[in-house]
C-alpha positions in Angstrom: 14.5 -6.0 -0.2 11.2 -5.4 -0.9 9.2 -2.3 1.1 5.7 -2.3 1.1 3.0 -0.8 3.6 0.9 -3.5 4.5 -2.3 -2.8 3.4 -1.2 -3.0 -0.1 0.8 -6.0 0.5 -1.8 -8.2 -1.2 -1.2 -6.5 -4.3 2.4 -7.0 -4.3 1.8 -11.1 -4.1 2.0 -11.8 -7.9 5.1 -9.6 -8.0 7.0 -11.6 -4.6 5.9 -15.0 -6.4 7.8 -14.0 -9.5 10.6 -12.8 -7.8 10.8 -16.1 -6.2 9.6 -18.1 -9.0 13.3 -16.5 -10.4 14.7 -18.4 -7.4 15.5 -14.3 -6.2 15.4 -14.5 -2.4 12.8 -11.5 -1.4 12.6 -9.9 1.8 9.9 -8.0 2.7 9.6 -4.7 5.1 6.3 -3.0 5.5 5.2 0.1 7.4 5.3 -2.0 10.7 8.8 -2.6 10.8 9.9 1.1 10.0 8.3 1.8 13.4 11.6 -0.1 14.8 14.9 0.9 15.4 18.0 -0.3 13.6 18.4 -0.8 9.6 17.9 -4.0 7.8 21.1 -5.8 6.9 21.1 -4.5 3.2 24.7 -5.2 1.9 26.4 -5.1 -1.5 24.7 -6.5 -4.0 21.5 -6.4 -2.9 18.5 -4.7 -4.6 16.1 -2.3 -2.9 12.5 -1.9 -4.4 9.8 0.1 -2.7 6.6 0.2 -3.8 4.8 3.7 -3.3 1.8 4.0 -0.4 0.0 6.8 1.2 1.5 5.5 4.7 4.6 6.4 3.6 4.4 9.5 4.7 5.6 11.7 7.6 7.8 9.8 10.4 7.4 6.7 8.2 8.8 8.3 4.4 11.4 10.1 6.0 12.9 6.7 8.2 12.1 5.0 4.7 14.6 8.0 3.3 17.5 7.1 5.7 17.1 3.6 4.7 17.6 4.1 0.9 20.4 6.4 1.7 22.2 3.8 4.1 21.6 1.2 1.4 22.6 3.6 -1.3 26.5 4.0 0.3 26.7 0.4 0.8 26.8 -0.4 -2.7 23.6 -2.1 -3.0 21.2 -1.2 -6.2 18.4 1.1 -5.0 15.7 0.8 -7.5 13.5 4.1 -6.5 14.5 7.3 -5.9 12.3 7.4 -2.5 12.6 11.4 -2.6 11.1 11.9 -6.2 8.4 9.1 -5.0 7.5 11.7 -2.0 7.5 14.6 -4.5 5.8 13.3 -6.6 2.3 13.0 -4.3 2.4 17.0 -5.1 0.8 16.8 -8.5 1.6 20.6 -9.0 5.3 19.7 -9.1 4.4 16.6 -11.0 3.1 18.4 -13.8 5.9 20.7 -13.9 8.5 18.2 -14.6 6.3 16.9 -17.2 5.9 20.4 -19.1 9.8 21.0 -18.2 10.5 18.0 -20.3 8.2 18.4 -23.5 5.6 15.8 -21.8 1.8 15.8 -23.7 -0.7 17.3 -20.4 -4.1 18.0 -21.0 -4.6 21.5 -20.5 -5.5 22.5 -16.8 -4.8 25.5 -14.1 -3.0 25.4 -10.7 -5.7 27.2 -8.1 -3.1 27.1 -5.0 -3.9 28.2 -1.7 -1.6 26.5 0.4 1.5 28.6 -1.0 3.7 25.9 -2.1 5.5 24.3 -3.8 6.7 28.1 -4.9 3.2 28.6 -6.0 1.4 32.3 -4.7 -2.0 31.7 -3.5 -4.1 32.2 -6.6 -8.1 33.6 -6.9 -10.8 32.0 -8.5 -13.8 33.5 -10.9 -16.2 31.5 -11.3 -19.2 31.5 -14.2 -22.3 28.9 -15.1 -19.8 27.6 -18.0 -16.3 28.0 -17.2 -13.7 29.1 -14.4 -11.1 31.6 -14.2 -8.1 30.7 -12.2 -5.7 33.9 -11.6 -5.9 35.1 -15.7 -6.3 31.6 -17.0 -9.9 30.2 -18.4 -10.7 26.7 -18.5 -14.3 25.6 -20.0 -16.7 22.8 -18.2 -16.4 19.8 -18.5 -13.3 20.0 -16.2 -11.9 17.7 -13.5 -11.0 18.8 -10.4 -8.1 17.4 -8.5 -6.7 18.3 -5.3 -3.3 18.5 -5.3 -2.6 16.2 -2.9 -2.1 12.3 -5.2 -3.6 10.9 -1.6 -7.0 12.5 -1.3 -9.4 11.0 -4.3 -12.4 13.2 -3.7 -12.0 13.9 -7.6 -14.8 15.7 -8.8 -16.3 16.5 -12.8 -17.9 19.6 -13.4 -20.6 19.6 -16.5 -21.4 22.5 -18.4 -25.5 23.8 -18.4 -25.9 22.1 -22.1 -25.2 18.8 -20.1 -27.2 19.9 -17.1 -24.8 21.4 -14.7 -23.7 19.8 -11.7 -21.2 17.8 -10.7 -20.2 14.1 -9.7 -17.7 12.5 -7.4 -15.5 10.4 -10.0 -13.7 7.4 -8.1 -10.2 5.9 -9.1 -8.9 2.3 -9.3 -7.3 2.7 -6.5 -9.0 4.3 -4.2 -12.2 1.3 -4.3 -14.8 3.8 -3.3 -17.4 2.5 -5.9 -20.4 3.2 -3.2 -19.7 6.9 -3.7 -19.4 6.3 -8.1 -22.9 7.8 -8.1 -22.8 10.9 -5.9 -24.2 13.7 -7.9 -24.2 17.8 -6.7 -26.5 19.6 -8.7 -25.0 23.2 -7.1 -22.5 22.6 -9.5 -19.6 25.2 -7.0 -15.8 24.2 -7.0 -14.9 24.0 -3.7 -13.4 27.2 -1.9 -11.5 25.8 0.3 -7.9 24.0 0.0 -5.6 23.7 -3.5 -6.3 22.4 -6.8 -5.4 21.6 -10.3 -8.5 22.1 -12.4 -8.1 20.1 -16.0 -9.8 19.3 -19.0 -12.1 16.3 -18.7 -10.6 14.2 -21.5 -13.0 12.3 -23.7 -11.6 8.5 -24.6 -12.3 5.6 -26.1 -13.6 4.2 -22.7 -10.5 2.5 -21.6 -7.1 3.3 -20.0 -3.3 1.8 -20.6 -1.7 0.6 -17.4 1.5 0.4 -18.1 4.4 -1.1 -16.2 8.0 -0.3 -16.8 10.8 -2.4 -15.9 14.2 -0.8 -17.0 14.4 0.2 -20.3 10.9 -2.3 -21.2 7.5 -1.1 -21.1 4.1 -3.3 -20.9 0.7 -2.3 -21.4 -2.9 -3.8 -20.5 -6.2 -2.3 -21.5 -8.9 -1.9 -18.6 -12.2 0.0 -18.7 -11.8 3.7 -17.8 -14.8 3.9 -15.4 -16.0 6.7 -17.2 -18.4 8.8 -15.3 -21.6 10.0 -17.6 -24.8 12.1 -16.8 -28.2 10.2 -17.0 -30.6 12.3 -15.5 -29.5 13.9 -12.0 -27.8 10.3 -11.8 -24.0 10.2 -12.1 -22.9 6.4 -13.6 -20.1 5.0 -13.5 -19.7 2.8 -16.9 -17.2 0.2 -15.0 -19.4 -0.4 -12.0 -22.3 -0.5 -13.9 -20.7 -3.4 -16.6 -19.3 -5.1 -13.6 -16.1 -4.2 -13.5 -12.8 -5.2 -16.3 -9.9 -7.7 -16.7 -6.5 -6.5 -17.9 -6.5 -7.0 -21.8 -2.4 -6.8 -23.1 -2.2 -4.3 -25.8 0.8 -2.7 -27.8 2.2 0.7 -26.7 2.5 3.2 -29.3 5.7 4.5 -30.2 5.3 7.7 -28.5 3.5 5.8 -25.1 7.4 3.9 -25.2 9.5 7.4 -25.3 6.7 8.8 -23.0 7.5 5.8 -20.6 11.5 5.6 -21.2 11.5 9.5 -20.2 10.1 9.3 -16.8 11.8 6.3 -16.1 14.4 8.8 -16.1 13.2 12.0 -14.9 11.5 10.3 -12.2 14.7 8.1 -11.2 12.2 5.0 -11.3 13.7 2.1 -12.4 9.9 -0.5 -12.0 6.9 1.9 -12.1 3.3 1.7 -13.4 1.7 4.8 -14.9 -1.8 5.2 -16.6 -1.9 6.6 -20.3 -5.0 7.6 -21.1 -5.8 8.1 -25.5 -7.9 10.6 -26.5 -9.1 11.7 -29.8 -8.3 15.7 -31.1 -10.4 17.7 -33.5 -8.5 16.4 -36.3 -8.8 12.7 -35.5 -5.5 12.0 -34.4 -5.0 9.9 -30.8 -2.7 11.9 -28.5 -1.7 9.7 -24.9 -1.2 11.7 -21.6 
């Protein structure tokens, strides 16, 4: 049983034509059907994947909850723990389990202001170079990430030696390329809503998308769509070289533990997570 929200359905194609490549019979459920009443047939034996979307949310996550829970007492193999999936969209209790567990996290502050999740609303101070969230400095260039997983406004904030300003940084996932080159030259975090401010992380221009399937773990190179200043112009370097094709690469030792830990933490039995490798002072390559 395969649950999927249908606008990412497309994506899940190469996966369902493995699956039935494998001669596994796959059944797919998407958002439309948890409208109805009734639970699928799951039985014994059966395996249960879901595959994470911002319309699994409200009415829809929790019915998709009862599902997994109804499936889970019948025996069958639920491969997702759909609560840690919900949790997880709060990256301020993401990044806790990750510290909890001895998880590399580039260094960033929490600047809450919604009062959860058992966070007090926090106050910001902020200067031409750096930030001060509650006690706790963090120096431009920083990112800025609401902590809400589902809203990509992501913004990069550059220091006055780069020329100040900041610039809407797009993701992957969320396919808003037109806005790649949206540039502020105020430069203000925002004052409104919750945030996780981090260190903007210099790489080697790429990022590992790795999958995990049990105890396995698979990696493929693809550009970073790093965002650089030229002029008051912010450019994406993806966009602007077209775009990039999944190149297989080994994982590090370290990226295999990382993986194998949140496998568990997470209760996630077939994930994908980005590692991004960055270079420290002393020239060794540390993954987040």
């Amino acid at each position: 049983w395969l649950f999927c929200a249908g606008p990412s359905l497309e994506r899940a194609r190469p996966l369902v034509a493995g699956l039935k490549k494998s001669n596994v019979e796959v059944n797919i459920r998407t958002d439309d059907h948890l409208n109805s009443a009734g639970t699928p047939p799951i039985k014994s034996g059966d395996f249960v994947l879901v595959l994470w979307s911002q319309f699994f949310t409200g009415p829809h996550g929790e019915r998709l909850a009862e599902i997994c829970d109804a499936a889970d007492k019948t025996k069958a193999r639920v491969l997702n723990d759909i609560k840690k999936l919900q949790s997880m969209q709060d990256r301020r209790w993401l990044l806790k389990k990750l510290q909890d567990h001895a998880l590399p996290t580039p260094h960033f502050v929490e600047c809450s202001r919604d009062g959860g999740p058992d966070v007090p609303d926090t106050q910001i101070e902020e200067h031409e170079d750096y930030i001060v969230v509650g006690d706790r400095r963090i120096n431009k260039p920083f990112v800025e990430k609401p902590v809400d997983r589902r809203d990509r406004d992501i913004y990069v904030y550059y220091p006055r030696s780069s020329g100040g300003g900041r610039a809407l940084l797009s993701t992957r996932e969320s396919g808003d390329v037109e806005y790649v080159c949206r540039f502020d030259p105020s430069g203000r975090v925002r004052r409104e809503g919750s945030f996780i401010y981090q260190e903007y992380l210099q790489s080697e221009g790429f990022v590992i998308q790795v999958v995990c399937v049990g105890g396995n773990s698979y990696g493929n190179a693809v550009l970073s769509g790093v965002v650089s200043r030229c002029g008051n112009e912010a450019v994406s370097q993806q966009v602007r070289n077209g775009g990039s094709e999944p190149c297989p690469v080994w994982l590090r030792q370290e990226e295999k533990i990382m993986a194998s830990k949140l496998q568990v933490i997470l209760s996630q039995t077939l994930f994908g997570l980005t590692l991004l490798r960055s270079q420290t002072a002393s020239g060794n390559a540390i993954s987040y």
